[in-house]
N, C-alpha and C positions, 0 to 999 in steps of 0.2 A: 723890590722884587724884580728879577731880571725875568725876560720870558728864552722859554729855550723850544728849539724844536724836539722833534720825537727822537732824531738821531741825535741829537744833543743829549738828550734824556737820558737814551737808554746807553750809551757811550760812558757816559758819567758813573750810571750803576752798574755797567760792565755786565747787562741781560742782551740777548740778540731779541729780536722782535719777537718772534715766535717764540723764546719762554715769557715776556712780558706777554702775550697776548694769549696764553696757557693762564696765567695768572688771573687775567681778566678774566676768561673764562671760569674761572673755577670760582670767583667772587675776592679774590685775595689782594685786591691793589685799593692801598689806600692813599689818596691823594690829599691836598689839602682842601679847605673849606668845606668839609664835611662830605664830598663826595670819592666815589671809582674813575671817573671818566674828567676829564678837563672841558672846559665851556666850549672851546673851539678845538677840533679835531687835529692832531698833532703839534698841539701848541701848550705848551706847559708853562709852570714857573718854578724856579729854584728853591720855593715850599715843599716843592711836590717830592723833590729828593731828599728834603730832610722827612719828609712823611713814610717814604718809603722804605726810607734804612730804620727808621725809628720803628717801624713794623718788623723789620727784618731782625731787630735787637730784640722784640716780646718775643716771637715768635718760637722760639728753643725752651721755652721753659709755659708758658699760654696757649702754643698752637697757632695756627695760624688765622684762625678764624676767629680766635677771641681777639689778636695781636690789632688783626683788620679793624674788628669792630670799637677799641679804645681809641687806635687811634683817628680812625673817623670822629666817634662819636664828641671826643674832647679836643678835637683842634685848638678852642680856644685855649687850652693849659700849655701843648706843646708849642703853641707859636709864640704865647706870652716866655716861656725860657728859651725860645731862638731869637728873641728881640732884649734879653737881659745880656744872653752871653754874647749876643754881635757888641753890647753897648759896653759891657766889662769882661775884660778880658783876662781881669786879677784872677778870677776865682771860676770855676767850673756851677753850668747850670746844669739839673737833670729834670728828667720825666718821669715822676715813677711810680709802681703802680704796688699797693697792699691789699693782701689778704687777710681781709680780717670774720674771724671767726666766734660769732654768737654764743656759746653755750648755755646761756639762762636766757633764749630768746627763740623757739622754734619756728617760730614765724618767720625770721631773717637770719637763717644756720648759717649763713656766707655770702659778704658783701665783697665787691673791690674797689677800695678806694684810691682814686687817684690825684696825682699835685703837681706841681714843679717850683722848682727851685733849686737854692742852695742847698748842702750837702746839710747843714746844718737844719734850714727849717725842715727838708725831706725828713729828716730823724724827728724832728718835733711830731708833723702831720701824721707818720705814719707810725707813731709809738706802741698804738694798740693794734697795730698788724703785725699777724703771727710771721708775716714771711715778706720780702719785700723785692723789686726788679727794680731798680734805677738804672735809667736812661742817659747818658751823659753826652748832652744836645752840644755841648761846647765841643767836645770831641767827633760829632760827628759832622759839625760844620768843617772844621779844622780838615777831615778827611777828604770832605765831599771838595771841598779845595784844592784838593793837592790831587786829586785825581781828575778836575777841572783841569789844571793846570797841563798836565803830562797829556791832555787830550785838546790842548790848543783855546780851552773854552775859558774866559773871564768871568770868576764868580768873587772877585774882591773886594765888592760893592757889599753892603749889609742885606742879608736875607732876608732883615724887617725893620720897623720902626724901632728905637732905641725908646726904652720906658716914658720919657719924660714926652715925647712927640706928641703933639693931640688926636695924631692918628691910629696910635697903639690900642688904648682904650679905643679906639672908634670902631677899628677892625676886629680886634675881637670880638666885642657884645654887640656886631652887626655883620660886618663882611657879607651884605645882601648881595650887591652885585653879583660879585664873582659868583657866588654860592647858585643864587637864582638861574643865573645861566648855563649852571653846570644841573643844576637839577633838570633845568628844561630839557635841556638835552638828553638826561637819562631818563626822563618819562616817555621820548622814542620808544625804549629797549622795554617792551615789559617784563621780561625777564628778568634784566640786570634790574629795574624797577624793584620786585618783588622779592629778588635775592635782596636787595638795600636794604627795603622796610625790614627784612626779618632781622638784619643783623641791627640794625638800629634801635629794636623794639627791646632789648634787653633792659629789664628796672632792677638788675643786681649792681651795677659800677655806675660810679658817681662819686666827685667832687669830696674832697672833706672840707671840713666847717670853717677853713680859714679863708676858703676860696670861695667867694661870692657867684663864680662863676656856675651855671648848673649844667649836667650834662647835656648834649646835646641831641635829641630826638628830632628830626626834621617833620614836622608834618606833609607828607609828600604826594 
């Protein structure tokens, strides 16, 4: 993971500070490791812009506020396919997210389920979703690159660990550090604080059954 400054940052996603910082305001930037706000004040990492376009890609068909809240809440899926597609380069990985719909169930009339992967298992996991948004994480490394590039900035390094690394599994089903310091810090803001919990608190989206992994709810 490279760290980049803010001018780095927002250079890269082609925002001027003040519509990034309209966005923070309004609750809509989603970063990686589960939080809005980075650990250290104008200091980022090259997650943070696959996190950000990957919200940018739900966001036309979700909204922006549900966009935000997936991809906070399941860091751990979309960083598990930015660490498959840095590692193979054959085949495209995506992010994606199903609608699936209850009718002999009123209890649970509308779940969202989400995965990543291959084109292929995405069709598996998501069979009993009536509608589906795939994310295509391969494609938007591949972008966020080539607009590094044209901006003077070196992102040709892997944006994560490659599957088999012991640090893949590590960071997923923990990434405390980072995490903890980014929370600490948004416990400053009780605002942004209380806007988090709320978008965090949704019990409709979550994981399908192939993926061990569970949604992410921070207790904060």
């Amino acid at each position: 993971m490279r760290s980049l400054t803010r001018d780095q940052f927002l250079k890269i996603l082609g925002l001027t500070s003040g519509a990034f910082d309209a966005l923070q305001r309004a609750g809509h930037v989603a970063l990686a490791f589960t939080t809005p706000i980075p650990a250290t004040p104008g200091r980022y990492f090259d997650l943070d812009l696959v996190a950000m376009v990957t919200a940018a890609g739900l966001t036309p068909t979700l909204g922006r506020q549900a966009a935000t809240t997936i991809v906070l809440g399941f860091f751990n899926q979309w960083v598990s396919a930015v660490g498959h597609a840095d590692a193979d380069t054959a085949q495209n990985y995506f992010f994606a997210i199903g609608l699936v719909v209850r009718e002999n169930d009123e209890r649970r009339p509308r779940e969202i389920w989400v995965t990543n992967g291959t084109s292929e298992q995405i069709i598996s996991d998501l069979r009993d979703a009536s509608s589906v948004i795939a994310v295509n994480i391969t494609d938007i490394i591949a972008r966020l690159r080539v607009k590094a590039r044209a901006a003077g900035i070196d992102l040709s390094q892997p944006f994560f660990f490659p599957p088999e690394h012991e640090r893949f599994s590590q960071i997923i089903t923990e990434f405390k550090q980072e995490r903890e310091a980014r929370i600490a810090r948004l416990r400053r803001n009780k605002k942004k604080l209380r806007r988090h919990q709320a978008l965090m608190s949704r019990q409709d989206i979550k994981a399908v059954a192939r993926l061990s992994d569970a949604p992410i709810h921070p207790a904060i």
